[in-house]
C-alpha positions in Angstrom: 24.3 -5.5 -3.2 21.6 -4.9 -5.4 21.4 -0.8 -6.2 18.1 1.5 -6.1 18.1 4.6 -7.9 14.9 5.6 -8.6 13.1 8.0 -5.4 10.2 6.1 -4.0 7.4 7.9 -2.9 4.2 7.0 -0.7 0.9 7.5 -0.6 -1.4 6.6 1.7 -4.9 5.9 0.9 -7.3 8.5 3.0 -9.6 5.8 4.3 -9.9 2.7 6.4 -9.4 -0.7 4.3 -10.8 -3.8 5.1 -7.7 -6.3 5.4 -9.3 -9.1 3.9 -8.7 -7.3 0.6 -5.6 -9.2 -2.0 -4.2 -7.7 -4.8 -7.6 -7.1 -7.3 -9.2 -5.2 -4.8 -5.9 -2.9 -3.3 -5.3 -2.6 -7.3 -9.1 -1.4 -8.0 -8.5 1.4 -5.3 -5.5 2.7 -6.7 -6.2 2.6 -10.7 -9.8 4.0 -9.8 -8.2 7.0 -8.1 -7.5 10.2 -10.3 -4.0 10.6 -11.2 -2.4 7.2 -9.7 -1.1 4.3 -11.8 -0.8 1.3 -9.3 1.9 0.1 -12.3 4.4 3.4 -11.3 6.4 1.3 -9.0 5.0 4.1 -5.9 4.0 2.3 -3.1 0.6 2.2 -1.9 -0.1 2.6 1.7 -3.5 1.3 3.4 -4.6 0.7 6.9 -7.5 -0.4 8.8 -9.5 1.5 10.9 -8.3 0.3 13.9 -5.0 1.4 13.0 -3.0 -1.8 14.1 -2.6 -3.4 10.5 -1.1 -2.2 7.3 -0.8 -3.2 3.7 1.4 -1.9 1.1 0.9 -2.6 -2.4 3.8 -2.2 -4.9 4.5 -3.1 -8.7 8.1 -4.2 -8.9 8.7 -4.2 -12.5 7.6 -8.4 -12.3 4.3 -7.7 -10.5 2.4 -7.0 -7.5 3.5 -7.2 -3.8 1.6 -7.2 -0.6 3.3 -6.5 2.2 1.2 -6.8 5.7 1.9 -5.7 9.2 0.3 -6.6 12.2 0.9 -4.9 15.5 0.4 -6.4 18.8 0.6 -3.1 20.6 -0.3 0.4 19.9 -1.5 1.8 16.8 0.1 3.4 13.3 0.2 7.2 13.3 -2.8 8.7 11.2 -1.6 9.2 7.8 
């Protein structure tokens, strides 16, 4: 088992994002916001504004990750 000892926090970004966007863009939002270093190793919370698909971005000490969920049903909770 591979051990985690640093606290991860979350922040979720205010506004709807457009899912098309990949790492540049998700990374633009993120650096241009005051006080946030996408390179922290926080992860980055966005969702759409239908509320059925997320992105998270994350630096993981190698580089970026995206991860993307879809729901078929319902709706994330408004962050």
């Amino acid at each position: 088992m591979i051990g985690y000892t640093r606290a991860a926090r979350v922040w979720a970004w205010p506004e709807p994002v457009d899912m098309r966007a990949g790492f540049d863009r998700l990374f633009g939002l993120v650096a241009s916001a005051e006080g946030f270093d996408p390179m922290s190793g926080d992860y980055y919370l966005f969702v759409n504004a239908r509320r059925n698909r997320a992105k998270v971005l994350l630096y993981d000490g190698t580089g970026l990750c995206i991860y993307h969920k879809r729901l078929e049903r319902g709706r994330f909770a408004t962050p």
